[in-house]
Residue frames relative to the residue before (quaternion, step in Angstrom):
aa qw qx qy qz dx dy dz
X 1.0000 0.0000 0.0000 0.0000 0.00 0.00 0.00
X 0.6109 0.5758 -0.3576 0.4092 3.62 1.05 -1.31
X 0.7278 0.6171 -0.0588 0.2933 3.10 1.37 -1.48
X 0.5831 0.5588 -0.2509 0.5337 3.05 1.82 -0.66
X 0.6632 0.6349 -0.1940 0.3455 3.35 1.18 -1.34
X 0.6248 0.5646 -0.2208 0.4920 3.23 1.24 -1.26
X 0.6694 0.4295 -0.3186 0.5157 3.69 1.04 -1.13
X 0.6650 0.5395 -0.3323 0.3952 3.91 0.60 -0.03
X 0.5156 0.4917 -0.1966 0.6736 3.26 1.55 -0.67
X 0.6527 0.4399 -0.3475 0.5096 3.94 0.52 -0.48
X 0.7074 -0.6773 -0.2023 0.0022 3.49 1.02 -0.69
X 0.4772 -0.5448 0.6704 -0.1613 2.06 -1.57 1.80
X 0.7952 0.0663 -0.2943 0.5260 3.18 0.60 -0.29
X 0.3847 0.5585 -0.5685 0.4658 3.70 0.72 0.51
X 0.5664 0.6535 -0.2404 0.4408 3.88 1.05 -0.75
X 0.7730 0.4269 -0.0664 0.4647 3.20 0.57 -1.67
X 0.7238 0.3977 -0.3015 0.4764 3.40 0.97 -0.91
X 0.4821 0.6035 -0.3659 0.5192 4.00 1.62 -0.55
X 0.7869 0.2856 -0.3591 0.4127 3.58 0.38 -1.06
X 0.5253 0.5246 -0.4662 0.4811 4.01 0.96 -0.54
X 0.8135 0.2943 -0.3087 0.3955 4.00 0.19 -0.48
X 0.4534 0.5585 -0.4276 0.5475 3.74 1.54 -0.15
X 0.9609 -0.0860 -0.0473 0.2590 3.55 -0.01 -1.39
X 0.4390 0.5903 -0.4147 0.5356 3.34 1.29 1.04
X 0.2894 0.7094 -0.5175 0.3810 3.80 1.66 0.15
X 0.6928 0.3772 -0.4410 0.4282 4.10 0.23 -0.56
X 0.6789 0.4846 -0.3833 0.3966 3.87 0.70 -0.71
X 0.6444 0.5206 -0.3571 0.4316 3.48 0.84 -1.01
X 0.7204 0.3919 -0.2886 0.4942 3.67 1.01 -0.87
X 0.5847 0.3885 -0.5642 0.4346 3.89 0.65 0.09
X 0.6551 0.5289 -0.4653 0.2732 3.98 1.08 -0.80
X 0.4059 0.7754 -0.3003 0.3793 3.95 1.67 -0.54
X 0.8127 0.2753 -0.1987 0.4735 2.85 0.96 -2.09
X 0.7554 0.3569 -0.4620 0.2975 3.69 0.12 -0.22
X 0.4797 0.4629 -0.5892 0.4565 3.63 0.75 0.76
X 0.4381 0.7790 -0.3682 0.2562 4.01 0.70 -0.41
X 0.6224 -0.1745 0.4905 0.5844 1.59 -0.16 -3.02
X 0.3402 -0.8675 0.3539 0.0809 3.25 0.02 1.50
X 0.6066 0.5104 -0.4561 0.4044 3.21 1.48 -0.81
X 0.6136 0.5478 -0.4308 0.3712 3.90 0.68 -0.87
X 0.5246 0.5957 -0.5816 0.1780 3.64 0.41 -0.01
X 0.7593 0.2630 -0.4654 0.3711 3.65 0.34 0.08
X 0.5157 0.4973 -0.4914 0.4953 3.65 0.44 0.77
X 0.4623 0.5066 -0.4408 0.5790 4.20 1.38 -0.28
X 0.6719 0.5146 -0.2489 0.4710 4.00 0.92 -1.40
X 0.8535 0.1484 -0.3478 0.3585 3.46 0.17 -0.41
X 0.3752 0.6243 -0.5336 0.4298 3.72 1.31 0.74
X 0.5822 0.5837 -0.3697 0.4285 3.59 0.85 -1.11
X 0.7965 0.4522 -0.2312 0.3280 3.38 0.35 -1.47
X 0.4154 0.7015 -0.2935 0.4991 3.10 1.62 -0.57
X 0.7660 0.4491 -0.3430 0.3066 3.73 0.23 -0.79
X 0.6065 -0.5567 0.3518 0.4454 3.49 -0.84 0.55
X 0.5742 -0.4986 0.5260 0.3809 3.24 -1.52 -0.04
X 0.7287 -0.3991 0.3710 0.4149 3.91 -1.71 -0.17
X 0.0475 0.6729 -0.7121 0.1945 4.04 -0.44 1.00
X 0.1912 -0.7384 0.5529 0.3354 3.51 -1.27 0.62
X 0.3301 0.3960 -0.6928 0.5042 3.98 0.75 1.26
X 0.5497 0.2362 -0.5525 0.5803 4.19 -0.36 -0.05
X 0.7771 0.2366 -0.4958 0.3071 3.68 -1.21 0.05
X 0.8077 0.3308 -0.3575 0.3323 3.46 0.80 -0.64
X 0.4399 0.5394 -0.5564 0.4538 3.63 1.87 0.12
X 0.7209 0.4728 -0.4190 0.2851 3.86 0.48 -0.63
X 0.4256 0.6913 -0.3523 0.4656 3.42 1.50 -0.19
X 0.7201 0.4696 -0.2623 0.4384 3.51 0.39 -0.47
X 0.6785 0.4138 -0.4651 0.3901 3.32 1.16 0.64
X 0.3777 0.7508 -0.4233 0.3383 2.97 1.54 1.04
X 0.5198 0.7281 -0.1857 0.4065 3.03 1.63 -0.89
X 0.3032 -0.6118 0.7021 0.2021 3.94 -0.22 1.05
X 0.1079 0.7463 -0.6440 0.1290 3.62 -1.32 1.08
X 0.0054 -0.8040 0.5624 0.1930 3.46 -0.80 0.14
X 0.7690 -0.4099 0.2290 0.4338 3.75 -1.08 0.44
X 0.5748 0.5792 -0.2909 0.4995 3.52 0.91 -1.30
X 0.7446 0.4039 -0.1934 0.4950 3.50 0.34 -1.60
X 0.4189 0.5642 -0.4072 0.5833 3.84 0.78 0.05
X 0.8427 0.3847 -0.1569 0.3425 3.37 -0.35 -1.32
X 0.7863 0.3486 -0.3183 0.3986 2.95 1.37 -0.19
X 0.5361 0.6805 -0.2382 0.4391 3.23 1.57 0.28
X 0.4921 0.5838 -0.1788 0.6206 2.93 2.04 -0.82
X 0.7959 0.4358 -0.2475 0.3396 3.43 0.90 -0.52
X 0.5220 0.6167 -0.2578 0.5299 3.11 2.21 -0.69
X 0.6116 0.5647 -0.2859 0.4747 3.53 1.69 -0.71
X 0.5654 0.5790 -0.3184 0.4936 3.62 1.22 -0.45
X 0.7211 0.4085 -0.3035 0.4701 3.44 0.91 -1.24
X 0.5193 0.5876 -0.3186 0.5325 3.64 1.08 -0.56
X 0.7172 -0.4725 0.4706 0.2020 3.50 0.13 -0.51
X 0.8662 0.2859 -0.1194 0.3921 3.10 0.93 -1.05
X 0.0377 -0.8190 0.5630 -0.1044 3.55 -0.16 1.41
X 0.4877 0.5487 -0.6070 0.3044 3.54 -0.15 0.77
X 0.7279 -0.4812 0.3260 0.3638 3.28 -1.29 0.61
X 0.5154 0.6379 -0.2956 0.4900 3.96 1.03 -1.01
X 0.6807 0.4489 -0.4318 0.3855 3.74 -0.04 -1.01
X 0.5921 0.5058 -0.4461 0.4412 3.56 0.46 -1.04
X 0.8622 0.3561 -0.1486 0.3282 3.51 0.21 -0.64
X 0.3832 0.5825 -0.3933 0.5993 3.19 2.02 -0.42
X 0.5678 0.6026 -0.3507 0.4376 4.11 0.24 -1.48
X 0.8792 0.3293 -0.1056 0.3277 3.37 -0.32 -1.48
X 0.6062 0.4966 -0.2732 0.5579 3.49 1.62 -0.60
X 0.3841 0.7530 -0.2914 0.4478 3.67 1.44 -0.35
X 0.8722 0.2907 0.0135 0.3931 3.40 0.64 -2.00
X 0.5251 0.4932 -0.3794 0.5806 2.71 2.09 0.87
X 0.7824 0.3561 -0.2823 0.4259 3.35 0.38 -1.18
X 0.3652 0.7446 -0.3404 0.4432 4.00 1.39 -0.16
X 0.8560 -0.0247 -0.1276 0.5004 3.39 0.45 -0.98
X 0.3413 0.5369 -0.6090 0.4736 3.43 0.90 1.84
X 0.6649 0.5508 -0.2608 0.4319 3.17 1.11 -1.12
X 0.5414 0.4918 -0.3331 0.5950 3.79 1.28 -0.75
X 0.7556 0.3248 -0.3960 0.4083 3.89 -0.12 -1.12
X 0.6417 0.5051 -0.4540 0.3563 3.80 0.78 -0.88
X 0.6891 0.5151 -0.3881 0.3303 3.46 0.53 -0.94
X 0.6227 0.5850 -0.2912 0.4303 3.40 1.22 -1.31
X 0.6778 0.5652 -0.1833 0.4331 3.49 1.14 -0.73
X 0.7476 0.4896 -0.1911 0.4060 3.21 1.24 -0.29
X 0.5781 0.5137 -0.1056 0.6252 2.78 1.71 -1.20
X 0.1863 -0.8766 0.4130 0.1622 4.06 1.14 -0.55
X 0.1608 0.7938 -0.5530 0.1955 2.82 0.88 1.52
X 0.7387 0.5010 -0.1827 0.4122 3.44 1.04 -0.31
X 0.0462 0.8608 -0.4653 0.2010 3.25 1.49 1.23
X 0.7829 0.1912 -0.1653 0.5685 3.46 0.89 -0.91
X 0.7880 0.0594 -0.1011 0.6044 3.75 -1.07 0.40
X 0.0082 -0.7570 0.6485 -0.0796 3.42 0.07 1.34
X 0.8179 0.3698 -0.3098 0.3136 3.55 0.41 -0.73
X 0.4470 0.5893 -0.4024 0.5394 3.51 1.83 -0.05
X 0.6150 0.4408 -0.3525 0.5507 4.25 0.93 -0.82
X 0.6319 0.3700 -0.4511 0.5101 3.82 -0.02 -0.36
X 0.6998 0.3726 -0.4856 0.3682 3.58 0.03 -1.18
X 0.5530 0.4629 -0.4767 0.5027 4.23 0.60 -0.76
X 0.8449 0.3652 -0.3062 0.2430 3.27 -0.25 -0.86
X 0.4702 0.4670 -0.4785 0.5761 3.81 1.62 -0.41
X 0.8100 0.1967 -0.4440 0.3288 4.11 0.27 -0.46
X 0.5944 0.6024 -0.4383 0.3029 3.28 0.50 0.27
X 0.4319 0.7155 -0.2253 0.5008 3.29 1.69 -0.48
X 0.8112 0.3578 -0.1777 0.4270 3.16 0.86 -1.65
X 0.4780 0.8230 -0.0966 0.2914 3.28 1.73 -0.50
X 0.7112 0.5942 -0.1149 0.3577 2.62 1.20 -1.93
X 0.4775 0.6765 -0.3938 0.3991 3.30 1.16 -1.42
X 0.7193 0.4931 -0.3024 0.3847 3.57 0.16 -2.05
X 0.7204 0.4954 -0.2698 0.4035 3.70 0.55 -1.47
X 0.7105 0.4482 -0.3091 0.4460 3.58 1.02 -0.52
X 0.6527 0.3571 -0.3351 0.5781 3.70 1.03 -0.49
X 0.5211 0.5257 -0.4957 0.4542 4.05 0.78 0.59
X 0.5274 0.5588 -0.4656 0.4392 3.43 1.28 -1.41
X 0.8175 0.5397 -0.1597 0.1216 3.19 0.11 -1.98
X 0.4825 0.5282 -0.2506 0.6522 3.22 1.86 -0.92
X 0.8743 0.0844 -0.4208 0.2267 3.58 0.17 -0.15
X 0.4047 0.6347 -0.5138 0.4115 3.60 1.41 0.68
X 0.5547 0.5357 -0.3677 0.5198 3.79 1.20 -0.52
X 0.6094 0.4224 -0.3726 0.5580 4.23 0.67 -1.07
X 0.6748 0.2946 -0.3360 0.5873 4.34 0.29 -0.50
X 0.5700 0.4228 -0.5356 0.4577 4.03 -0.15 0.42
X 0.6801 0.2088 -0.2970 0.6369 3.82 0.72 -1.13
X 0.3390 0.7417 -0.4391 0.3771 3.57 0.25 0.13
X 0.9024 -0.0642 0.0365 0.4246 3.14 0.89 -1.40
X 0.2912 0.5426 -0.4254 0.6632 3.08 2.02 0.70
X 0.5635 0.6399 -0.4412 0.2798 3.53 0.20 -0.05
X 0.7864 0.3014 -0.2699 0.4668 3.47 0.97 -0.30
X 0.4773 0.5652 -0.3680 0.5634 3.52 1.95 0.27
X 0.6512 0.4959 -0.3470 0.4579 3.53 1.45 -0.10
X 0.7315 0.1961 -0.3369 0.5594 3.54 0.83 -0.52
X 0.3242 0.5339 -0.6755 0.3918 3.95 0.57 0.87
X 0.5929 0.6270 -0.2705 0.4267 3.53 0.69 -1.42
X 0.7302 0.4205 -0.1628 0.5134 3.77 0.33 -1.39
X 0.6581 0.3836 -0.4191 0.4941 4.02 0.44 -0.71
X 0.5176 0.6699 -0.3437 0.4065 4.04 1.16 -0.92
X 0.8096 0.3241 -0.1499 0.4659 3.22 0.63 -1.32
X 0.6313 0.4220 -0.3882 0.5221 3.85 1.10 -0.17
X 0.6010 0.5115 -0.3425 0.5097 3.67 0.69 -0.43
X 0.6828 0.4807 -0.2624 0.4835 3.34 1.04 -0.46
X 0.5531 -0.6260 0.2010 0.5116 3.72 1.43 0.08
X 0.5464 0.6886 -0.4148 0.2351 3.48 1.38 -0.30
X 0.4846 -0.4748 0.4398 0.5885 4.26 -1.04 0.43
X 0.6711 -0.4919 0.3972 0.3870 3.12 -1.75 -0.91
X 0.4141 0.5464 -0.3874 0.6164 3.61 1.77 -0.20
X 0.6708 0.4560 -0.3836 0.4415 3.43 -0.16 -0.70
X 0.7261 0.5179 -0.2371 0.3851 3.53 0.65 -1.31
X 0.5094 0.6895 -0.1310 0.4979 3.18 1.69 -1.37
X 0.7713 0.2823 -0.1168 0.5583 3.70 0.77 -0.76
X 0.4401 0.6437 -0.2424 0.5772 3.38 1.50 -0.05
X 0.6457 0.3581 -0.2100 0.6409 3.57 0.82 -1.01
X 0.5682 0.5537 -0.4648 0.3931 3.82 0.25 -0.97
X 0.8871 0.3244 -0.1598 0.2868 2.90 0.10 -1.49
X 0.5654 0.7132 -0.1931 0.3666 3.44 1.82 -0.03
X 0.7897 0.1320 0.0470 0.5973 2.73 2.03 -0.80
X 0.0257 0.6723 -0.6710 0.3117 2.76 1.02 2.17
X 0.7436 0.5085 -0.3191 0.2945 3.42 0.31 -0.73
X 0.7471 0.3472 -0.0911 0.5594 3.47 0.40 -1.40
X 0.8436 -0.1587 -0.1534 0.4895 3.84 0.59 -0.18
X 0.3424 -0.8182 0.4191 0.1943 3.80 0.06 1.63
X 0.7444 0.4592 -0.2885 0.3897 3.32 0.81 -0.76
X 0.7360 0.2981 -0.4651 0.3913 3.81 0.76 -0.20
X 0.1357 0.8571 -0.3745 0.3267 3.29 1.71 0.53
X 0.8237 0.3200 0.0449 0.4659 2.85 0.81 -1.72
X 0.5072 0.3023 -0.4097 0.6954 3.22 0.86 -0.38
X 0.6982 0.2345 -0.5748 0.3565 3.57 -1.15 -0.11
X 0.7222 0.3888 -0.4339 0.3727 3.78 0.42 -0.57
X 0.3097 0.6646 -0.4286 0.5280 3.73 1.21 0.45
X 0.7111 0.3774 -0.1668 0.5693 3.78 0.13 -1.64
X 0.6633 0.5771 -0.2546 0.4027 3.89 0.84 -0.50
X 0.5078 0.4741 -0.2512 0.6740 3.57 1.57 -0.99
X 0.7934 0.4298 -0.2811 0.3266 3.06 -0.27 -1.34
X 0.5939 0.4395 -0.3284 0.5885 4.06 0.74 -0.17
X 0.6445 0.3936 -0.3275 0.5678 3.49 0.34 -0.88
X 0.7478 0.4023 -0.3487 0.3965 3.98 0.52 -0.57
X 0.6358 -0.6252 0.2238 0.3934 3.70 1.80 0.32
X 0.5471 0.6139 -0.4243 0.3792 3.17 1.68 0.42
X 0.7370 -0.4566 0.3111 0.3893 3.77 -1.32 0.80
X 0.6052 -0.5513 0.4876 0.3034 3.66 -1.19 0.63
X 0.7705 0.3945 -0.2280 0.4457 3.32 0.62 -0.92
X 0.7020 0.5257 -0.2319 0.4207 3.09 0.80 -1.07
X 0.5319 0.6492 -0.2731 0.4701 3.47 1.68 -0.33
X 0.4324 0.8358 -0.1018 0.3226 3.14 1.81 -1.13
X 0.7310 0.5330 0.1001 0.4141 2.18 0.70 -2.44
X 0.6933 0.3990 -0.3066 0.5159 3.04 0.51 -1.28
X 0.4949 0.5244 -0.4795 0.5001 4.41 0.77 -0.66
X 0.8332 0.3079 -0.2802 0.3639 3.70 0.21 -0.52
X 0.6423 0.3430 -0.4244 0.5383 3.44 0.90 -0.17
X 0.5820 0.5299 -0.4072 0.4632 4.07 0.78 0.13
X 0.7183 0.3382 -0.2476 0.5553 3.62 0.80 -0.38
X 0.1655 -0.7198 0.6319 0.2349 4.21 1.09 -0.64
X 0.5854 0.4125 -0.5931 0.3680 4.14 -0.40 0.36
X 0.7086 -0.5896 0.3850 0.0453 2.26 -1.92 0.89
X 0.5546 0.6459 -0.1945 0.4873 3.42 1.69 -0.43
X 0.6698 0.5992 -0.1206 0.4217 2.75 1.52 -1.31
X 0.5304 0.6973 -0.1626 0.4539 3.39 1.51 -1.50
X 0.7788 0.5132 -0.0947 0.3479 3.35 0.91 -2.13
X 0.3987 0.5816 -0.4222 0.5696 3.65 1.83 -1.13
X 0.9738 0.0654 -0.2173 0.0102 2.91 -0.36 -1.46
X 0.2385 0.6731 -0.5579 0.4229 3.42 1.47 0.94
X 0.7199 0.4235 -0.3214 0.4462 3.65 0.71 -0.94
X 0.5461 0.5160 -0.4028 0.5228 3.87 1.11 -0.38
X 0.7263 0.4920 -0.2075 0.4329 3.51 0.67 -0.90
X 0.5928 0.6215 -0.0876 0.5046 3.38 1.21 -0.47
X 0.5783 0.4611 -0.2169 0.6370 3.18 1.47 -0.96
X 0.6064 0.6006 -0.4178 0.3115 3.48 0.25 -1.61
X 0.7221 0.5803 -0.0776 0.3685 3.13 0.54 -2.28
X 0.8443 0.3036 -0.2197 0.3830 3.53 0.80 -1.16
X 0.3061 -0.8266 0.3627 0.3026 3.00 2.03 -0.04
X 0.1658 0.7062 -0.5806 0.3698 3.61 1.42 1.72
X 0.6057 -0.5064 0.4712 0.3932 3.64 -1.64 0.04
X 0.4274 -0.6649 0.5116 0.3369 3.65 -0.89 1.40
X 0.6976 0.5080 -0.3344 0.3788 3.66 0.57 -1.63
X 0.6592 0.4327 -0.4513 0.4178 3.63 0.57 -0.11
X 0.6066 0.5625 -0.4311 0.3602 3.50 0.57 -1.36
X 0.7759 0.4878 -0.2031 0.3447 3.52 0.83 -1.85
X 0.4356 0.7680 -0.2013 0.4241 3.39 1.53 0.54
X 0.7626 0.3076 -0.0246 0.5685 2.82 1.40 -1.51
X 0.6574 0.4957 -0.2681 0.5003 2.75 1.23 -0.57
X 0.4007 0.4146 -0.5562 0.5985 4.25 1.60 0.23
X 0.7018 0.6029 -0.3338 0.1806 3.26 -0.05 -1.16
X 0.6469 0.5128 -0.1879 0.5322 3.21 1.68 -0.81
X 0.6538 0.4919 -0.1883 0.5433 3.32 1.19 -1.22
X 0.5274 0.4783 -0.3895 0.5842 3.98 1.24 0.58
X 0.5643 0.5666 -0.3430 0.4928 3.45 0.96 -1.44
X 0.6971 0.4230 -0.2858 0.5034 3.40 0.03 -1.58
X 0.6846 0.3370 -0.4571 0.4569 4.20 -0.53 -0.86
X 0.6568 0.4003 -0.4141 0.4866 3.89 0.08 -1.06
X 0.6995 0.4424 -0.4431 0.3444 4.07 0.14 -0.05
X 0.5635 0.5795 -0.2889 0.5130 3.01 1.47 -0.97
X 0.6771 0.4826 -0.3186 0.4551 3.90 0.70 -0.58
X 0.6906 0.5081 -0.2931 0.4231 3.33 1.36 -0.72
X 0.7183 0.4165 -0.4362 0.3468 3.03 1.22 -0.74
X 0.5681 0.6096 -0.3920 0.3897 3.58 1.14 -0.86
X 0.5811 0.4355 -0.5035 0.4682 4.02 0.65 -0.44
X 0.6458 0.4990 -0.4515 0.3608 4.09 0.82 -1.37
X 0.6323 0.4912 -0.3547 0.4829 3.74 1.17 -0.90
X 0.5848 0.4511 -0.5096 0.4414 4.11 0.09 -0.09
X 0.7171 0.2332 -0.5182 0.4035 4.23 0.22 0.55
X 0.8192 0.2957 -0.4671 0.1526 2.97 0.57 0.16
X 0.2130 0.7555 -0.3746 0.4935 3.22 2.22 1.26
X 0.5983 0.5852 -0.2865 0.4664 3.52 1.21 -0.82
X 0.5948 0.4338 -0.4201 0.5307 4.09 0.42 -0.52
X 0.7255 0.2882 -0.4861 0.3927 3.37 -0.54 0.18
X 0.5958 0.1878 -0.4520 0.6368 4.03 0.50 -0.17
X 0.6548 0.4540 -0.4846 0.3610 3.50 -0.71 0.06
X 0.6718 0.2652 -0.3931 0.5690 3.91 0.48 -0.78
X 0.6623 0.4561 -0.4852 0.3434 4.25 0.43 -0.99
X 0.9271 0.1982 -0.0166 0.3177 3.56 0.83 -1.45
X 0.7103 0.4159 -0.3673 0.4332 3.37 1.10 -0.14
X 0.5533 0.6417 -0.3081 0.4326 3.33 1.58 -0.84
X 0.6167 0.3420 -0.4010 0.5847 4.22 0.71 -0.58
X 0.6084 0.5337 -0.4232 0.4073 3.84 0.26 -0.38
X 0.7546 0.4497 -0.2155 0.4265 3.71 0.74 -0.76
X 0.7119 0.4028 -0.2389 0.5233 3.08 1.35 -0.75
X 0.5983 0.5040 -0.4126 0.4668 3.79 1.38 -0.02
X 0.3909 0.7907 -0.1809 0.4350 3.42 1.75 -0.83
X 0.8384 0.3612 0.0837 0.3996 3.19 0.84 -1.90
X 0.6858 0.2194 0.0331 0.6932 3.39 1.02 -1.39
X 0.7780 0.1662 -0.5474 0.2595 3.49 0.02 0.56
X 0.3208 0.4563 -0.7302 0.3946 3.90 0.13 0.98
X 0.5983 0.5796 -0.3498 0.4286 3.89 0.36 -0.68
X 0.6255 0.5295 -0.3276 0.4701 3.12 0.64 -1.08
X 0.6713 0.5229 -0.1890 0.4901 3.56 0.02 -2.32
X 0.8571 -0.0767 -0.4095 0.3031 3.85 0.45 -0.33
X 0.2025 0.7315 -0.5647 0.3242 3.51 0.76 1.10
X 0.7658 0.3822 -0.2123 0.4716 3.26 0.71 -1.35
X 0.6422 0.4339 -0.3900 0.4973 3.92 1.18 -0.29
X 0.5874 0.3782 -0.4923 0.5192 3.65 0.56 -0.23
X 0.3910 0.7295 -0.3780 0.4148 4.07 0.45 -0.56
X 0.8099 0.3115 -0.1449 0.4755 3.45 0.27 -2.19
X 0.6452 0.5621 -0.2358 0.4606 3.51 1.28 -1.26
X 0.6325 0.3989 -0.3383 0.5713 4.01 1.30 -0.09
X 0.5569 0.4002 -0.3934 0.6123 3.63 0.90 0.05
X 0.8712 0.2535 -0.4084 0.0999 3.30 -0.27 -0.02
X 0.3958 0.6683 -0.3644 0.5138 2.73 2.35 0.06
């Protein structure tokens, strides 16, 4: 109990003293500047007023400058946020404020509720790393439920694209043509193609526009188009065919991939069957046998 009490008092005021220096930083710095430099005090005043109001995204973006980070380690995180989906400026700071306020939010709860009566300091330490963890596991989930959407919109996308070149349109034209076709039915290559769409219209190289779609999304499907989009350009072959064979192939391949996972479910089946269906049959079976083995048994002993 002594033990629990002290860690709440610890903090609590690790808390209190984070949120005075997180969000009372504009008052302390207008009281600085007019002892300085007095003339700046109304230009210290209208920055202050300027800041937003209380929101818990402002406490957990300001949280994230708790986080020890380095550029490199940024850059990749920023990049795991692209594949995910999420490219505004916030996320970077949503993420990192996450892997702070998570495992407060785990120790407070765990603290209240006193689950951690015994080995209290072995349950916080799980819960501060699991807290800090979670973030990482949740932007993996998400990156890969976003890589299986284009995954499988991927061959409704270049069905879309041979439609619209066969139909007389360029391949940009066609390219924005798909975007806008498949906001509904598939949102994410939506967006990335309307990415590869800005980005040309902003003067950057077809291919290289490409490129960037495949190193933003990381699948393999994705990678293969465009070598075969790029390939075409260069060899100066018909796109609307290539992007043909290459759905066609990208069907072939999913229908194997179903076949193999169905050939892999018998030999996925023996382990529920021997743990759970197999004691059920044999209690099913052998124990009326049993019950009268053991009553004919009691009924020969006592004769």
């Amino acid at each position: 109990m002594l033990l629990a009490i002290s860690s709440f008092i610890v903090l609590f005021l690790l808390l209190g003293s984070g949120g005075l220096l997180l969000f009372y930083r504009g008052a302390m710095y207008q009281r600085i500047s007019t002892v300085v430099a007095p003339e700046e005090e109304n230009s210290v005043v209208l920055q202050t007023d300027l800041q937003p109001g209380f929101s818990i995204r402002g406490v957990i973006e300001q949280m994230e400058r708790v986080v020890p980070k380095t550029q490199a380690e940024m850059s990749v995180v920023r990049q795991r946020l692209t594949r995910a989906g999420y490219r505004n400026a916030p996320a970077l700071n949503l993420f990192y404020g996450s892997k702070v306020c998570l495992p407060l939010v785990l120790c407070l709860v765990t603290m209240v509720t006193g689950l951690a009566r015994e080995n209290a300091i072995v349950v916080y330490a799980i819960l501060l790393g699991l807290g800090f963890l979670a973030p990482d596991f949740w932007l993996g989930r998400r990156i890969t439920l976003r890589q299986k959407r284009i995954r499988l919109g991927l061959p409704d996308m270049l069905d879309l694209l041979v439609i619209c070149i066969e139909a007389g349109l360029s391949i940009d034209q066609a390219t924005a043509r798909t975007a806008e076709e498949l906001q509904l039915g598939q949102p994410a290559i939506s967006d990335e193609l309307g990415i590869v769409v800005l980005e040309q219209r902003a003067g950057r190289a077809r291919s290289d526009a490409w490129r960037q779609f495949a190193e933003r999304t990381a699948v393999d499907s994705v990678r293969n188009l465009v070598s075969v989009l790029v390939q075409s350009e260069q060899l100066g072959t018909s796109v609307a065919k290539t992007l043909r064979i290459h759905s066609d192939t990208l069907r072939v391949q999913r229908r194997q991939a179903v076949e193999e996972q169905a050939a892999k479910t018998t030999i996925k089946l023996v382990f529920p069957l021997v743990l759970f269906i197999f004691p059920s049959l044999f209690l099913v079976t052998l124990g009326p046998a049993m019950i009268i083995m053991s009553e004919s048994f009691q009924q020969y002993l006592t004769q």
